[in-house]
ZAMARGU-4260 file (C-alpha; in steps of 0.2 Angstrom, whole numbers, plus 5000, padded with zeros to 4 digits):
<rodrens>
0) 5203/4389/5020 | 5203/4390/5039 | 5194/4378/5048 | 5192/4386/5066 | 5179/4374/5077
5) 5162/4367/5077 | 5150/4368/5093 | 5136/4356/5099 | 5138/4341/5090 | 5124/4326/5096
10) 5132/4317/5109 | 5136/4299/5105 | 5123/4287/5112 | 5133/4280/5125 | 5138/4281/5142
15) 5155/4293/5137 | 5144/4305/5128 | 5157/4311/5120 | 5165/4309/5102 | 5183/4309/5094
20) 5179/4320/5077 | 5189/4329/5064 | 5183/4335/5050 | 5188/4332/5030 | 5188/4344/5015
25) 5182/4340/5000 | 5177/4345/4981 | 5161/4338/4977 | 5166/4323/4988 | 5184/4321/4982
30) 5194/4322/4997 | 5208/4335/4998 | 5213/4337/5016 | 5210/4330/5032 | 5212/4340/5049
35) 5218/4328/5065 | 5207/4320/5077 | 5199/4329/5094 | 5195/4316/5105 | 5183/4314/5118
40) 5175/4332/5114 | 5157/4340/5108 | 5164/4356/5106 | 5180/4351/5094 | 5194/4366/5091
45) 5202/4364/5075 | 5212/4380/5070 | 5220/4373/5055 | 5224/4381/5038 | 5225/4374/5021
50) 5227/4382/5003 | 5227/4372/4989 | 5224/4378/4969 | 5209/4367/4961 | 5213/4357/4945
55) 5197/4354/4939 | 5178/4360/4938 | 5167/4358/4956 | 5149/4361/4961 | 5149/4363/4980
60) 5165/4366/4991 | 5161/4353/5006 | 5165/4349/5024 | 5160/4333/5033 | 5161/4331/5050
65) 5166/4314/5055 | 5168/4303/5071 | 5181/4289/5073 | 5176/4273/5076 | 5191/4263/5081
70) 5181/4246/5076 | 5170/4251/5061 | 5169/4264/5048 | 5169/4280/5054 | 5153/4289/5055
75) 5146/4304/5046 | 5139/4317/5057 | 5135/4331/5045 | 5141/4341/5032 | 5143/4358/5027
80) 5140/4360/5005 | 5145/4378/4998 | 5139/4379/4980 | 5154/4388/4968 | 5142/4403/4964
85) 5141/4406/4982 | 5158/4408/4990 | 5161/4426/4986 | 5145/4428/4998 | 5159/4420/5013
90) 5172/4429/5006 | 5188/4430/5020 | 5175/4431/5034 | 5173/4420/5048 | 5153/4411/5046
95) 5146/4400/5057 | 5137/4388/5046 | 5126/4375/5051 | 5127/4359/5047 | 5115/4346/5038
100) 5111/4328/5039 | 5121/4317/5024 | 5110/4307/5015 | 5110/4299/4996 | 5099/4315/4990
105) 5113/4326/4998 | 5126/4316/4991 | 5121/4320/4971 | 5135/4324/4961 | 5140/4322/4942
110) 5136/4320/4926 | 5125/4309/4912 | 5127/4312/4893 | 5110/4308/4884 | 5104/4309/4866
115) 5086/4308/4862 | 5077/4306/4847 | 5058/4307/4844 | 5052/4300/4827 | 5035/4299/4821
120) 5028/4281/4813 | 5014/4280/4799 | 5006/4261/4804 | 4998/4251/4790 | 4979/4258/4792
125) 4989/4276/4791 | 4989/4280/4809 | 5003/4291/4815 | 5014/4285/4830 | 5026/4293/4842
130) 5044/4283/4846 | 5057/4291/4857 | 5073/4284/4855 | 5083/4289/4873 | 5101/4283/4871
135) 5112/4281/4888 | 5130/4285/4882 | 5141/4290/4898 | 5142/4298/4912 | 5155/4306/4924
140) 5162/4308/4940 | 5148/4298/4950 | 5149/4299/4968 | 5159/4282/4977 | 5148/4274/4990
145) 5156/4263/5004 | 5172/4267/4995 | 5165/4258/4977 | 5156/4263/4963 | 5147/4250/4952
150) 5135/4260/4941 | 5119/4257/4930 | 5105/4267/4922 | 5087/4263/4922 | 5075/4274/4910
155) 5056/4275/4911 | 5046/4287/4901 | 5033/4293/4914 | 5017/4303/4910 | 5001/4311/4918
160) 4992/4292/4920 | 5004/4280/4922 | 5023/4276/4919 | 5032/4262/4908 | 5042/4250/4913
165) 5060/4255/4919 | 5073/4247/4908 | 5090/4246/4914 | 5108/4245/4906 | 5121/4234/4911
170) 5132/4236/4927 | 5149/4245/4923 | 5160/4236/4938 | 5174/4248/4946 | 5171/4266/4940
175) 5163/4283/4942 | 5164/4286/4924 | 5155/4272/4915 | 5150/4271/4895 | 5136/4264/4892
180) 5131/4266/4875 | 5114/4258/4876 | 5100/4261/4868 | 5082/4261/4875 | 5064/4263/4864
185) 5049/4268/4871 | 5030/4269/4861 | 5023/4289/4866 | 5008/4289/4857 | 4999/4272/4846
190) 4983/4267/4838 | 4970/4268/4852 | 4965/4247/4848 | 4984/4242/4856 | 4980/4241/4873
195) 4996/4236/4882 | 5000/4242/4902 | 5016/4247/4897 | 5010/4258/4886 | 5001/4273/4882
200) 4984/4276/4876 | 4984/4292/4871 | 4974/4300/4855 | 4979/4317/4857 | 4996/4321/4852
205) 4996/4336/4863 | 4998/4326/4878 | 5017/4322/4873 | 5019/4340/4880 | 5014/4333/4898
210) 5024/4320/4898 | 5044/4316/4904 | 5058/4306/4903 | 5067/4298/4919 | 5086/4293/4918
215) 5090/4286/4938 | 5110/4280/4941 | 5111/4269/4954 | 5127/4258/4961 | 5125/4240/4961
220) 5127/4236/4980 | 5129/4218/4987 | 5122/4222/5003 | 5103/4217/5010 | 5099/4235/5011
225) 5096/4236/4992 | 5107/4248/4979 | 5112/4263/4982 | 5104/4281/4974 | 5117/4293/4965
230) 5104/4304/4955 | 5092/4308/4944 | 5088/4317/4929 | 5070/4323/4923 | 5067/4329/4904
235) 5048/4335/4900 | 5047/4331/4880 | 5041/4344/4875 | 5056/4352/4870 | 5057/4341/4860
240) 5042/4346/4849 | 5053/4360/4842 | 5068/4348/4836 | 5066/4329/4834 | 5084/4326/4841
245) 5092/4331/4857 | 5110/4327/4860 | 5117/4336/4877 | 5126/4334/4895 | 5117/4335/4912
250) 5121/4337/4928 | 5110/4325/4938 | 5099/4331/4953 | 5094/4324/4970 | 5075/4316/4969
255) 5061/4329/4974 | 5057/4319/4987 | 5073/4316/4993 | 5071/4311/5011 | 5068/4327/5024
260) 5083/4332/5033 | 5080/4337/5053 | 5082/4353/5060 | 5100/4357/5054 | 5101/4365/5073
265) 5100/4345/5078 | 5118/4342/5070 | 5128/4357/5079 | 5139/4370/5069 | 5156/4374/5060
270) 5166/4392/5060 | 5175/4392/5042 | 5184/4405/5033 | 5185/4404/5016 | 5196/4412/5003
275) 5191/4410/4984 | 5198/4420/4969 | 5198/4413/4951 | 5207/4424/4936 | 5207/4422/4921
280) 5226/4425/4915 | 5231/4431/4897 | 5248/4429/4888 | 5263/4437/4894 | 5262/4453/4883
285) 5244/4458/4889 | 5253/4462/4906 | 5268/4472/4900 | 5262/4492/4903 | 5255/4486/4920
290) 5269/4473/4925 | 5283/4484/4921 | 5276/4499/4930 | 5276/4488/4945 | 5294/4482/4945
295) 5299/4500/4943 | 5294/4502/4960 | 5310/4501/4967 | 5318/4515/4955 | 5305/4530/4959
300) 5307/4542/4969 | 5301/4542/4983 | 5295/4524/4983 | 5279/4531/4990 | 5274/4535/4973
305) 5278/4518/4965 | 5264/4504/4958 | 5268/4493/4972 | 5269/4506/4986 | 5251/4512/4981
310) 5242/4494/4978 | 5247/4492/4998 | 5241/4509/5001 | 5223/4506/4992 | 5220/4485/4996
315) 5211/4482/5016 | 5223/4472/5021 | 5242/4475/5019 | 5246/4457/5014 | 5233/4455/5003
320) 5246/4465/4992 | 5262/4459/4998 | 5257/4442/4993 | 5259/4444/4975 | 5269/4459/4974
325) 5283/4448/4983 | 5281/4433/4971 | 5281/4444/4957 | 5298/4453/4963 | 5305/4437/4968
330) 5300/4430/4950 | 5309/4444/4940 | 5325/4446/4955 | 5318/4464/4959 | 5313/4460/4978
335) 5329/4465/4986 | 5329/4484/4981 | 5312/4485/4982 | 5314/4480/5002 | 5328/4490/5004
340) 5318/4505/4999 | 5306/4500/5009 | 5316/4500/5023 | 5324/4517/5019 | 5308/4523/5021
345) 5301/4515/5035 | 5316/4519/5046 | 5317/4535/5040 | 5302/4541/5047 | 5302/4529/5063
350) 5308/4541/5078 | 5309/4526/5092 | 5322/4512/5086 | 5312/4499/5099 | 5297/4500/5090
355) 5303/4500/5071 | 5292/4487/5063 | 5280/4481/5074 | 5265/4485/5064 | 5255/4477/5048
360) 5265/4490/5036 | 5268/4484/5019 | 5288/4484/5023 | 5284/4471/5036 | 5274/4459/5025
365) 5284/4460/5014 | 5297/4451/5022 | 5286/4440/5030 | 5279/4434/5017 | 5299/4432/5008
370) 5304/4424/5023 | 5290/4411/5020 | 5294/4406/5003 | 5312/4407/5001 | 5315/4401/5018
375) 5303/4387/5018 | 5317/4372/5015 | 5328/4383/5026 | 5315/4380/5040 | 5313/4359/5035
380) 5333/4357/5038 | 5334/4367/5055 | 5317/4364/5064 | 5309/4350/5056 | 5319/4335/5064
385) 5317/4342/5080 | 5298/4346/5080 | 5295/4330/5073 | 5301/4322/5091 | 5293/4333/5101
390) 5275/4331/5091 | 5281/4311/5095 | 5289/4311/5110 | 5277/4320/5121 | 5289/4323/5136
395) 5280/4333/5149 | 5286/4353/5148 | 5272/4361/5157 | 5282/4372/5172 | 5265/4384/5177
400) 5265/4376/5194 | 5243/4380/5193 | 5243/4369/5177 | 5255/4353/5184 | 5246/4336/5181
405) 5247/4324/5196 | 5259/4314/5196 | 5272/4328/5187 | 5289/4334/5194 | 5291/4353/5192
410) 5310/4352/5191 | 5309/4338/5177 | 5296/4347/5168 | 5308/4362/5167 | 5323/4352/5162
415) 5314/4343/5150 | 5309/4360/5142 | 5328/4368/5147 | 5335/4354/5135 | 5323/4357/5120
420) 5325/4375/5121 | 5346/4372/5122 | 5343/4360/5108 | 5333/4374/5096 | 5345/4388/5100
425) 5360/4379/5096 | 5353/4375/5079 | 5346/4389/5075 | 5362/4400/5079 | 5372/4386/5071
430) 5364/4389/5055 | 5367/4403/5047 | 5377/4396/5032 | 5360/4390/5028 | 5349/4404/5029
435) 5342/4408/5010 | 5354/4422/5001 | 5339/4432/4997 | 5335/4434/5014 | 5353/4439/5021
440) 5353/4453/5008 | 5336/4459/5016 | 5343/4458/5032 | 5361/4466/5024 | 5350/4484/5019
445) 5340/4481/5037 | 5356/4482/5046 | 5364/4496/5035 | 5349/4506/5035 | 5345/4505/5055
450) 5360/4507/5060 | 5363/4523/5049 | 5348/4532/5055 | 5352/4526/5074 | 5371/4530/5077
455) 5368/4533/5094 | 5360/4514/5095 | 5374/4501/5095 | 5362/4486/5096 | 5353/4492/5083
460) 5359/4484/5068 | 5354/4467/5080 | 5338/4470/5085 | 5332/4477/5068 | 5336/4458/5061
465) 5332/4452/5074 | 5313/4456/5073 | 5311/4447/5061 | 5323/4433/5061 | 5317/4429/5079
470) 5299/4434/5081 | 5291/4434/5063 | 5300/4419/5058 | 5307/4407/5070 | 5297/4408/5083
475) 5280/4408/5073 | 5284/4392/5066 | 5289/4383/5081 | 5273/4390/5090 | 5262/4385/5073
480) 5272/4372/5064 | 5260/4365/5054 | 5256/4383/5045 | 5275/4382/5040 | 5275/4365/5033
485) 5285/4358/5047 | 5270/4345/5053 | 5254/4340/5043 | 5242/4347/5057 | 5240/4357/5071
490) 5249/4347/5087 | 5238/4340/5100 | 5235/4354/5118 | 5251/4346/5127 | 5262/4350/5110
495) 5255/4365/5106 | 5257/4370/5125 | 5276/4364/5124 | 5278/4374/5108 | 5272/4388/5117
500) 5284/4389/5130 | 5299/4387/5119 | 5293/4399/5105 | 5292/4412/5120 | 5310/4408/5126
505) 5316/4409/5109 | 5308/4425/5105 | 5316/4435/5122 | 5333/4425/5118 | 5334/4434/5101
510) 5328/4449/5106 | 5344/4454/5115 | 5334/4467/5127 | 5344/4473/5140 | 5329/4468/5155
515) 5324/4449/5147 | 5317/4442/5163 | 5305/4459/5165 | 5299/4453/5148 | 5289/4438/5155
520) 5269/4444/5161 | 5271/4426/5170 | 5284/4426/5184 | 5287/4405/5182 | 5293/4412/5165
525) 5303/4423/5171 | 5312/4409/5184 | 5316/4396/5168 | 5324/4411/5159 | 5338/4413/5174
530) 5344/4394/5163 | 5350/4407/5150 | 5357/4423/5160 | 5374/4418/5152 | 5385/4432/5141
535) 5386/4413/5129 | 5367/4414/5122 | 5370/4435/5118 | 5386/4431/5111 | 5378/4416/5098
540) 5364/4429/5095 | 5377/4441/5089 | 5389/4429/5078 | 5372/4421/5072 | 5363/4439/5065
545) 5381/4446/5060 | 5382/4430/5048 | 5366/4431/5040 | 5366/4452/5038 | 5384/4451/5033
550) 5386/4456/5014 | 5401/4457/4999 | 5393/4473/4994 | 5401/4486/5004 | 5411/4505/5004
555) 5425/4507/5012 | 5415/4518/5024 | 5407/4506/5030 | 5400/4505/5048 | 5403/4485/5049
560) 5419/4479/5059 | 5425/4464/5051 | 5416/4450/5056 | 5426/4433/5059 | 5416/4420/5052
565) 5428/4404/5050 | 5448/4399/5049 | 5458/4383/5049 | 5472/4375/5040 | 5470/4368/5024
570) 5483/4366/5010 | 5482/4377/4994 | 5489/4376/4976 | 5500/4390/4971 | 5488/4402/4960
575) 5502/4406/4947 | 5504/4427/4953 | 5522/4425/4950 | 5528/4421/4934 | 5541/4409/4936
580) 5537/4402/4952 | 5532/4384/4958 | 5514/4378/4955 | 5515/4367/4972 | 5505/4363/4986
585) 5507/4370/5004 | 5499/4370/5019 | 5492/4387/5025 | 5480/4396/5038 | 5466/4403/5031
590) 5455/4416/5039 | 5437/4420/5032 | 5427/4438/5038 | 5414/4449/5031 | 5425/4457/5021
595) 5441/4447/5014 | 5446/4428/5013 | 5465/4427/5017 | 5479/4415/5022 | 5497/4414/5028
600) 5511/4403/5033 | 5503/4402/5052 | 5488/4407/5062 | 5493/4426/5069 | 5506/4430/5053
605) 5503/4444/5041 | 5493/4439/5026 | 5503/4432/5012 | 5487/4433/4999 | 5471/4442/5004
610) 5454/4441/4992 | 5440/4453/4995 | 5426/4446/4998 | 5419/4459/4981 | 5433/4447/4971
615) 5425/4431/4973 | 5416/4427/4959 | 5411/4408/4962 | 5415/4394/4974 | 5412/4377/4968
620) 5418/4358/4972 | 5433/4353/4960 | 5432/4336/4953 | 5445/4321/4958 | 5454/4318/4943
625) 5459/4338/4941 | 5474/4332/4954 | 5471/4316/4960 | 5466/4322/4978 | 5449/4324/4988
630) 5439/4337/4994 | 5446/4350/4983 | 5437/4366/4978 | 5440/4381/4970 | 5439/4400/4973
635) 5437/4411/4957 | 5441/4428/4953 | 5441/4440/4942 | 5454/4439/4926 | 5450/4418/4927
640) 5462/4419/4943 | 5458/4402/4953 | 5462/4397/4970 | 5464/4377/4972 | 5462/4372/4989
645) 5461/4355/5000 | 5451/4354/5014 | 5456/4342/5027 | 5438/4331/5027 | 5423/4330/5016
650) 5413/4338/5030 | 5424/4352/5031 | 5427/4356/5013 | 5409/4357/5014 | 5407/4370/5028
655) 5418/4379/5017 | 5410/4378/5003 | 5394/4383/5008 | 5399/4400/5019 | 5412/4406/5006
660) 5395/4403/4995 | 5386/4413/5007 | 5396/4426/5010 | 5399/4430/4991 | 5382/4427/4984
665) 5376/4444/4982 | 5393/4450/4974 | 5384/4460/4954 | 5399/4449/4944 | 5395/4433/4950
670) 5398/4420/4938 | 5385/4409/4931 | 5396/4395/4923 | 5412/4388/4929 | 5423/4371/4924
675) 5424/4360/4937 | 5440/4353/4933 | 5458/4361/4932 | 5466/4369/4915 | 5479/4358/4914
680) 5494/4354/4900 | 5484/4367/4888 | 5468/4362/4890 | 5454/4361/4902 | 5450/4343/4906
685) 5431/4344/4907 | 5429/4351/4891 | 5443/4350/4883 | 5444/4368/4876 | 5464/4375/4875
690) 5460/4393/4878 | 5462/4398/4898 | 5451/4412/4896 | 5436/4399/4890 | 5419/4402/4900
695) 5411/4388/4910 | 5405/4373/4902 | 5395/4369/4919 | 5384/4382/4928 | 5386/4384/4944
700) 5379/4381/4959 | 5369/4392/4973 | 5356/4404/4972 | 5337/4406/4974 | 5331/4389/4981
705) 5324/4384/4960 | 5308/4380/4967 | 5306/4399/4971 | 5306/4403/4953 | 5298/4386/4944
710) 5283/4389/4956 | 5281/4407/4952 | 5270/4412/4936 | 5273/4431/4934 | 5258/4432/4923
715) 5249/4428/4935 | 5253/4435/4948 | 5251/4452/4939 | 5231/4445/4935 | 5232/4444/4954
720) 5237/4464/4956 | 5226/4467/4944 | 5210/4460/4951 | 5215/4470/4967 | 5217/4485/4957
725) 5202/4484/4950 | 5193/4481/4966 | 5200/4495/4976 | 5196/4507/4960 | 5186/4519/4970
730) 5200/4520/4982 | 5211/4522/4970 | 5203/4537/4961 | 5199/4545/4982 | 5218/4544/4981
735) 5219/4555/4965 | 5206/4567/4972 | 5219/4567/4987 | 5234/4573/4977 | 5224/4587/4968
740) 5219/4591/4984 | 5236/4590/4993 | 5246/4599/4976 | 5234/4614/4977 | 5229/4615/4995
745) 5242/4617/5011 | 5229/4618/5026 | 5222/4605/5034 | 5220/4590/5027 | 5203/4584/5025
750) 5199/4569/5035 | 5196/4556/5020 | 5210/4559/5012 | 5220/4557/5029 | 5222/4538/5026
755) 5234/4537/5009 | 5253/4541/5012 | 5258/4554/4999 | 5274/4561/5001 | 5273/4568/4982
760) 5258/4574/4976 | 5262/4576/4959 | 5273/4558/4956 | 5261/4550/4965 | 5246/4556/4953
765) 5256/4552/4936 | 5259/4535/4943 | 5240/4531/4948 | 5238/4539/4929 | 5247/4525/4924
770) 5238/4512/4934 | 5222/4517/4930 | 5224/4516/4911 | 5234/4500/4912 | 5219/4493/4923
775) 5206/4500/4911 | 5214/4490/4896 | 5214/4474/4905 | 5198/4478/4909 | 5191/4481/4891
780) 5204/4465/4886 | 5194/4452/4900 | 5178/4462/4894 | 5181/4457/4878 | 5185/4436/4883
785) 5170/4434/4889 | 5161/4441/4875 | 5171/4429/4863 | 5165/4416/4877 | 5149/4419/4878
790) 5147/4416/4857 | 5157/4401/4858 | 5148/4392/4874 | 5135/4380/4871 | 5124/4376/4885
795) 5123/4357/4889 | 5142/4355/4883 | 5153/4345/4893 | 5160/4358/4902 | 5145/4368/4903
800) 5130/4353/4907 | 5112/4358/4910 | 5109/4360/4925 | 5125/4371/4929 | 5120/4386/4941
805) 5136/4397/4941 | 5135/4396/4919 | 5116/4399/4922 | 5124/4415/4932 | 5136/4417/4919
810) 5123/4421/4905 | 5111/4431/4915 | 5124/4442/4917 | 5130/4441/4899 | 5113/4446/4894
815) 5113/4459/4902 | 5128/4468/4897 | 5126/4462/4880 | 5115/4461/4861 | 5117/4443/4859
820) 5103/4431/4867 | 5106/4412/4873
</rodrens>
């Protein structure tokens, strides 16, 4: 959902006029997200997001409007209710909707369970009788008024004439899902000579056909005003002429004459964009032909032709497909090579190494939309502390000398804003050891791949991570923290204005363009950006991007330089290489680069050991009792070689840790077990096995952050590709037409076929072969479920009440495309 704003709210009858509002989002009236407060405005700007996956059955998708009272309840101003069968009607486009006065009638939601039973009673003198049994057994999810719920039914046979007495069942206290259980009779049709108000006189049995039964839920309020409506329910009996007894779920309706709402143009207006997909997702296998054509993607040449390139070709928006094409790769651990060939392919036919990835291509959503998921904890731990003081804080930062406040100092202002942007840099660029290991194998293939096809660009292999490091991640999310999880809501105008300004300075600090100061439209920008003119801020830039795109996986032709990344003394065990030397401890200099991990006798001697970096197969904490010392970890290699090394503090032996873990993540022989203690006096102390060359009995640590793959569902994320597959069909099959067309015709290309990238005809058209079969049997397979459905579904069920539109919906179409009738 995105909540833009709303427009002409009534003005508050009093002399300010105006009103503090935010507006909630709710399912029926279940609460599920609440924007932050605009004060003192008629006209309230929201531009918030929210996504959430619905657990449960709803009726109506609904907005309130409210405005805060600081000493009583707040007040509703009016609402906006979407019914479920109609939100592919607002489907990803921005509506203005108008909104509608809130009222009990408005308010209607849930569900009564009834069973009713009409019997026929021969009297003495042999005259026959109507009784109706209605019994009240439960209802459910009943609406919470004044933030309690104390329900009871009343029932009341009513006909043409005159109605019977309502009788009432007891008051459930503290629930929206009461049992009642209760049992109520009522006299339909009697020996004309009983004459009693509250009942009927009626000789002719046809008039049970005109009559109804009444079932009203009401909430027990203490208050003078009387108790509360939550719905009714209204069953004519004649149905009930074909079979005596009716046992069935309804949902219950507002009153016909439910009080008139004014002109909704009285209550103003709300700008919403709603997303809404539901799928219906079958076991794993159904998904096999189609899933593993996708994650092929990254093997076929060229990748133009693949699954993946093509559903970004055919869908209208690029990240419509990037979405769950990314999770789906990150699910199975194919994303890398299916971004590096990407990449290949982007740069490759890119002729200006300035402009490389600046449009909506599927390559750049694609690691957008990586860099959101894996790096969203990466984000939390670098910006999150410091956002949070300037969401709280609230130091003045504007330095537009037009938009000063009275009483603000221009040269404060801009140190204010100096120090925040000082304080952003230095944690960014000092956080590169944290920075998500899929994403520094992107950034690896970005920077190998640019600066291959740019020799003649030396800051190329920067500027390409850079992009998108600096200006698609980091400064998005400090410009719009709350769409990165960073702060619950959008920040108030002076936030988001201080945000602004150091999201711009970011941006150009990262950018390392030669002219930064001619990047600025504004020339007060350009003044505050002479702070950071210093050779330092380049230099951090460079260190930060050559951390996070440095990579064990190399040839010896590489273009890198070795990069220096960390050094220091600690003291190391010997690791055994000669045979009948010492196994003691001594204290060395060890140097960490890009490429190898190496120590000798003094900082500037010649290596006495050197690992590359391809070698290191794990890096893990050693545990205490191996050697009776602290901060110990180890470094293992291949052939069960292990490096024992002390580092000289806790904090340090975890820097260590953590950017020799880095470094060596991508390495193909990574282990994924280890012992965390030493093999010692023939045995390994953790387990306790006496072979040296034992595997791990603990699995080590590192990796994909595990939330990326617990919160991942393959299967469906394959439903999801082919929903959009089977929504861009007729694209899909233009796009064959456009490889016969292209494989048999060299001259000008005709202008609808001018859209799709086809770089070969005829790999292109076996793949979309493919697709199109694998779709068509999902197709047939969903066909198929919902003809099982619609035999097993009875109408008035719990899941499906009477009364339920979108089912209503649901068998007209059945009955359309099918034999069977309701």
């Amino acid at each position: 959902l995105s909540l833009g704003e709303a427009k002409n709210l009534p003005t508050y009858p009093g002399p300010n006029k105006m009103r503090d509002c935010y507006c909630t989002v709710n399912l029926d009236q279940e609460e599920v997200f609440r924007t932050k407060i605009v004060e003192k405005s008629l006209c309230p700007f929201y531009g918030e997001d929210f996504y959430c996956e619905i657990p449960r059955t709803f009726r109506h998708l609904s907005f309130y409007i409210f405005d805060r009272d600081v000493f009583r309840r707040d007040s509703i101003i009016g609402k906006v209710a979407i019914q479920k069968e109609d939100l592919q009607k607002y489907h990803n486009r921005d509506t203005w909707f108008q909104l509608q006065h809130v009222d009990a009638d408005s308010e209607v939601q849930g569900k009564v369970h009834l069973e009713l039973r009409l019997s026929e009673v021969i009297t003495d003198t042999g005259v026959v009788c109507h009784k109706l049994a209605t019994r009240v057994l439960e209802c459910q999810g009943l609406p919470i008024v004044n933030g309690q719920c104390d329900p009871y039914a009343t029932v009341t046979l009513a006909g043409p004439s005159r109605q019977s007495e309502a009788k009432k069942t007891k008051v459930k206290k503290k629930t929206n899902n009461p049992h009642f259980d209760e049992v109520f009779y009522f006299e339909v049709t009697r020996p004309s000579s009983y004459n009693k108000k509250s009942h009927f006189d009626i000789e002719d049995v046809d008039e049970v056909d005109k009559m109804e039964i009444r079932v009203d839920l009401w909430n027990a309020s203490n208050l003078k005003f009387g108790d509360e409506f939550l719905g009714e329910l209204r069953l004519p009996l004649k149905f009930l002429r074909q079979s005596s007894s009716y046992e069935a779920w309804y949902f219950l309706q507002p009153r016909d004459n439910g009080n008139k709402s004014l002109k909704p143009d009285d209550l103003g207006s709300l700008r919403l964009n709603v997303v809404y997909t539901e799928d219906h997702v079958f076991s794993s296998d159904y998904y096999s032909p189609l899933r593993d054509l996708l994650l092929k993607s990254a093997d076929v040449e060229p990748v133009s032709a693949s699954a993946a390139h093509i559903l970004g070709e055919v869908c209208r928006e690029k990240h419509e497909a990037a979405i769950p094409l990314v999770r789906l790769f990150l699910h199975y651990g194919r994303i890398v090579p299916f971004i590096k060939r990407l990449n290949y392919r982007k740069l490759f036919t890119s002729r200006d190494p300035n402009t490389i990835f600046r449009g909506n291509s599927l390559t750049s959503k694609c690691i957008d939309e990586t860099m959101k998921l894996a790096g969203m904890h990466y984000l939390q731990v670098t910006l999150k502390p410091i956002i949070d003081e300037i969401c709280q804080v609230h130091k003045p930062c504007e330095i537009d000398p037009v938009k000063l406040k009275d009483g603000e100092n221009l040269e404060n202002n801009r140190e204010n804003l100096r120090q925040y942007v000082d304080r952003i840099f230095t944690v960014i660029t000092k956080s590169g050891v944290s920075c998500p290991t899929v994403m520094c194998d992107i950034f690896f293939s970005l920077r190998e791949s640019a600066a291959k096809r740019f020799q003649g660009d030396l800051d190329v292999r920067y500027t390409a991570v850079s992009s998108f490091i600096f200006l698609r991640f980091f400064a998005p999310a400090i410009l719009s923290p709350n769409l990165f999880q960073l702060t619950p809501h959008h920040p108030d105008p002076q936030t988001s204005r201080t945000l602004t300004l150091i999201s711009k300075t970011i941006q150009t600090l990262g950018s390392l363009s030669k002219s930064k100061s001619a990047n600025f439209k504004e020339s007060y920008m350009a003044t505050f950006y002479d702070y950071f003119n210093e050779q330092k801020y380049a230099d951090a830039v460079k260190n930060f991007l050559d951390l996070i795109s440095s990579s064990g996986r190399r040839d010896h032709k590489s273009i890198e330089q070795p990069i220096l990344l960390k050094e220091g003394f600690m003291i190391k065990r010997a690791q055994g290489r000669k045979r009948f030397g010492m196994k003691n401890f001594k204290k060395r200099w060890f140097r960490l680069t890009n490429h190898e991990f190496t120590y000798q006798k003094s900082k500037g001697d010649h290596p006495l050991c050197s690992i590359p970096i391809e070698n290191i197969l794990a890096v893990e904490r050693l545990e205490e009792e191996s050697f009776k010392m602290k901060n110990m970890f180890q470094v293992i290699q291949p052939e069960r070689r292990v490096l024992y090394i002390q580092a000289n503090n806790c904090v340090e032996a975890k820097d260590w840790i953590d950017i020799l873990t880095k470094v060596s993540q991508c390495n193909k022989k990574r282990l994924t077990v280890y012992h965390p203690s030493a093999y010692l006096n023939g045995h390994w102390l953790c387990c306790k096995a006496t072979a040296d060359n034992t595997p791990g009995c603990t699995p080590c640590t590192g990796g994909l952050p595990a939330n990326i793959q617990l919160d991942i569902d393959g299967d469906r994320e394959t439903e999801r590709i082919y929903s959009l597959f089977n929504l861009y069909m007729p694209k899909l099959e233009k796009m064959q037409e456009a490889c016969g067309s292209k494989s048999v015709y060299d001259g000008p290309e005709e202008e609808e076929y001018s859209t799709f990238i086809i770089d070969d005809p005829k790999e292109t058209y076996k793949t979309l072969k493919l697709i199109i079969e694998g779709v068509g049997t999902l197709e047939q397979e969903h066909a198929q479920y919902k003809r099982d459905k619609f035999k097993k579904t009875k109408y008035g069920s719990q899941e499906h009440p009477i009364g339920d539109k979108s089912f209503q919906t649901y068998i007209r179409q059945q009955s359309e495309i099918s034999a069977h009738s309701i």
